[in-house]
LUMVEX-190003 format. One record per residue (C-alpha): residue number from 1; residue in three letters; z, x, y. Coordinates in steps of 0.5 Angstrom, whole numbers, plus 500, padded with zeros to 3 digits. Example, Ala and Ser with C-alpha at 12.3 -4.5 7.8 and 13.67 -1.06 7.14 Angstrom:
# LUMVEX-190003
+-----+-----+-----+-----+-----+
:   n : res :  c3 :  c1 :  c2 :
+-----+-----+-----+-----+-----+
:   1 : ALA : 516 : 525 : 491 :
:   2 : SER : 514 : 527 : 498 :
+-----+-----+-----+-----+-----+
This chain:
# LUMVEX-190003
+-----+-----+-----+-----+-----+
:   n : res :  c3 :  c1 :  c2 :
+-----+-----+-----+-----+-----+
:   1 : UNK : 500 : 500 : 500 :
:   2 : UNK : 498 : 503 : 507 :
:   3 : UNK : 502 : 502 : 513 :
:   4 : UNK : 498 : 500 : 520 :
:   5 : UNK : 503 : 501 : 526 :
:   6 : UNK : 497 : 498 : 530 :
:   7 : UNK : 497 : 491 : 530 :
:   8 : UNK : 492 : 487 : 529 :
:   9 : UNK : 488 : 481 : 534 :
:  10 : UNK : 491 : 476 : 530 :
:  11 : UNK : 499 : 479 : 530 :
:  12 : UNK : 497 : 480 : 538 :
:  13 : UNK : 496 : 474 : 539 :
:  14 : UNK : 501 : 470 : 534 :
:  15 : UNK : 506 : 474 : 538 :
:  16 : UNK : 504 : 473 : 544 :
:  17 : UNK : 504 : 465 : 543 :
:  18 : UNK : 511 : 466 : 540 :
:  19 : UNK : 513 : 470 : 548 :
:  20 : UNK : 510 : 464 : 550 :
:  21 : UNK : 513 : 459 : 547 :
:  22 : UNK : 521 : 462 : 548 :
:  23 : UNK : 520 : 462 : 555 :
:  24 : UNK : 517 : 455 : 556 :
:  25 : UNK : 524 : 454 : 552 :
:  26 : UNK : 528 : 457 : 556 :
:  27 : UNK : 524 : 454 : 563 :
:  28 : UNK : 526 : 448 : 559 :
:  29 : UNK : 534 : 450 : 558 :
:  30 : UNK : 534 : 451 : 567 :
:  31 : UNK : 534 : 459 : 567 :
:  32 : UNK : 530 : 461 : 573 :
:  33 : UNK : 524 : 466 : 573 :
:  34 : UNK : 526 : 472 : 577 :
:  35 : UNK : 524 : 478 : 578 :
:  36 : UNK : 531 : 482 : 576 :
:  37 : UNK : 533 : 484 : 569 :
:  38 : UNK : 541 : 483 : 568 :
:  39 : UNK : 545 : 486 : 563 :
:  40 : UNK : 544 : 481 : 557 :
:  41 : UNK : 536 : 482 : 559 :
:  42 : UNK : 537 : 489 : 557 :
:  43 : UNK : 540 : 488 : 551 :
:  44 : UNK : 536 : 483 : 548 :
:  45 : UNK : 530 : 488 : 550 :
:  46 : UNK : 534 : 494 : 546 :
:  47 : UNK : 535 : 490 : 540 :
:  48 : UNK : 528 : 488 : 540 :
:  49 : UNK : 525 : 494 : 541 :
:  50 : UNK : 530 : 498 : 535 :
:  51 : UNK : 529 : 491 : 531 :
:  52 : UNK : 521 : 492 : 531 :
:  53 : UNK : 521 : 499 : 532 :
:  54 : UNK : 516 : 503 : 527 :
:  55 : UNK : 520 : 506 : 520 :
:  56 : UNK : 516 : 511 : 520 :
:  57 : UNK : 516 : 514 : 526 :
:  58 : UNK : 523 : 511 : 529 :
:  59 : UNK : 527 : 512 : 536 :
:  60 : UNK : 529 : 518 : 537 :
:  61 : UNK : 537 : 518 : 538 :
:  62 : UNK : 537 : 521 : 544 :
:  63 : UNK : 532 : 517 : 547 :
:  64 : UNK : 537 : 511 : 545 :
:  65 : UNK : 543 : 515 : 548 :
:  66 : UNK : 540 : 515 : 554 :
:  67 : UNK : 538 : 507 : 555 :
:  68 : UNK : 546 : 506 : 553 :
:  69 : UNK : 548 : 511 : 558 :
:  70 : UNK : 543 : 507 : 563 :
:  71 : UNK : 546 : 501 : 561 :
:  72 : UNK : 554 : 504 : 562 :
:  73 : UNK : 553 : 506 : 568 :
:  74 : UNK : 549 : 500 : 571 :
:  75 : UNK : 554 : 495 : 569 :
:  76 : UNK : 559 : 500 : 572 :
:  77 : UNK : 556 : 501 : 578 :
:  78 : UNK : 555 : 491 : 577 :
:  79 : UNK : 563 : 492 : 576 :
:  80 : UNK : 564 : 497 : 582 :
:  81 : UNK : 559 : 492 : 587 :
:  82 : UNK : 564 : 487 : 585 :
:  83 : UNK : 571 : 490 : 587 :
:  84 : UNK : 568 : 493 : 593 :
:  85 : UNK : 566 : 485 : 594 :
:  86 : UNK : 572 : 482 : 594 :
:  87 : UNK : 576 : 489 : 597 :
:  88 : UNK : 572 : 487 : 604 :
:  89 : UNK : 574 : 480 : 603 :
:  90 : UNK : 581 : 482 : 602 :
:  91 : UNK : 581 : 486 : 608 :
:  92 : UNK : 577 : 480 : 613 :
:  93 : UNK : 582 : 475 : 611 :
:  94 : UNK : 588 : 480 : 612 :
:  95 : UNK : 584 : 482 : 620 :
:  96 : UNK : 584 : 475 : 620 :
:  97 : UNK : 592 : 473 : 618 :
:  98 : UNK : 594 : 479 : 623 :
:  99 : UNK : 592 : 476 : 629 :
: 100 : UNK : 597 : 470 : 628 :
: 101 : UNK : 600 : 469 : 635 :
: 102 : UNK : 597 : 475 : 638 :
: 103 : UNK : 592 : 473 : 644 :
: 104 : UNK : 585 : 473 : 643 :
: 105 : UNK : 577 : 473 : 646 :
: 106 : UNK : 571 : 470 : 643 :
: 107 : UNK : 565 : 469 : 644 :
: 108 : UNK : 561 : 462 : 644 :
: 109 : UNK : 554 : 464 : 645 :
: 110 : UNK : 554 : 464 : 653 :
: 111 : UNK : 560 : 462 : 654 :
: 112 : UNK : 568 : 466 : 652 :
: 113 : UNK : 574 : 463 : 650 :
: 114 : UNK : 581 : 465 : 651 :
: 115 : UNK : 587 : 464 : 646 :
: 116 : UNK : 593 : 464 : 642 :
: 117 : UNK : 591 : 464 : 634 :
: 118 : UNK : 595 : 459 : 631 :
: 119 : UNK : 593 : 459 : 624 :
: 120 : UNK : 587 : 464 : 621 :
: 121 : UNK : 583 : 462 : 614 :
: 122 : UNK : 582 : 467 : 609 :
: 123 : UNK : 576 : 469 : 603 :
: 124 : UNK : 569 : 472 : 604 :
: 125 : UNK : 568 : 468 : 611 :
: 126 : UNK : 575 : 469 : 615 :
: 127 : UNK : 577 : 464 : 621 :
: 128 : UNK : 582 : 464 : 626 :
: 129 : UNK : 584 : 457 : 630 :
: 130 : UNK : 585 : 457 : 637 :
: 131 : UNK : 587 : 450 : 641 :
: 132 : UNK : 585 : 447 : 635 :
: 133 : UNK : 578 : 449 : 633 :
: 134 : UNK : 576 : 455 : 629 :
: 135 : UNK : 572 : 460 : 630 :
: 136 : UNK : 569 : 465 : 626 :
: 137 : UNK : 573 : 472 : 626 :
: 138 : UNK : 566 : 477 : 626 :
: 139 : UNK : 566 : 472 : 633 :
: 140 : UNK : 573 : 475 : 637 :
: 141 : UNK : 571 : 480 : 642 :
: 142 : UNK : 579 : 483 : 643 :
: 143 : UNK : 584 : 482 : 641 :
: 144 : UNK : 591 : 483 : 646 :
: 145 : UNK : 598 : 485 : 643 :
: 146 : UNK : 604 : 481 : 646 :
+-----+-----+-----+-----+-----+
């Protein structure tokens, strides 16, 4: 029995309709098309590409090292991005709830508005109140000590 790594016209097309017809499926199960692979994009192409890899001429070990490391140190950087996220986060929302009675200026567009914070909200977006309105932290202009 002899062995072709080639595939054949009709095994091209075959796999091709089975491509086809995954996505079609996961079109229908709501995922969007994107441009990006994410991590479990990248797993699905390694266990594809090692499950259908040629037996007599597998993939080297190194090339495969080399893939998982890319892998690692893709989804370290992913985790670092996330911490960093939430860090500034943290930080914007403690600005915020430092400026609690201390007298502040915001702009308005054209106008300027001067104040006492009175409350201040927190998360990725923080708010200050002043006179019972809130305004976004990145719009204070200075704040004043008491």
């Amino acid at each position: 029995m002899d062995f072709n790594p080639t595939m054949s016209a009709a095994d091209k097309l075959q796999t091709q309709l089975a491509v086809d017809n995954i996505n079609k499926q996961l079109a229908v199960n709501g995922r969007v098309k994107t441009q990006e692979l994410g991590k479990d994009d990248f797993l699905k192409l390694l266990l594809t590409q090692l499950s259908h890899q040629d037996p007599t001429s597998p993939m080297d070990n190194n090339e495969f090292i080399a893939q998982m490391a890319q892998f690692s140190s893709l989804e370290q950087i992913n985790n670092m991005s996330a911490s960093f996220a939430k860090m500034a986060a943290l930080l914007n929302s403690s600005d915020a709830v430092n400026t609690i009675g201390k007298e502040v200026e915001v702009n308005v567009g054209d106008t300027t508005v001067k104040g006492v914070v009175e409350a201040a909200t927190r998360g990725a977006n923080p708010q200050v109140q002043i006179n019972g309105v809130f305004y976004d932290m990145e719009k204070i202009n200075a704040v004043y000590g008491n």
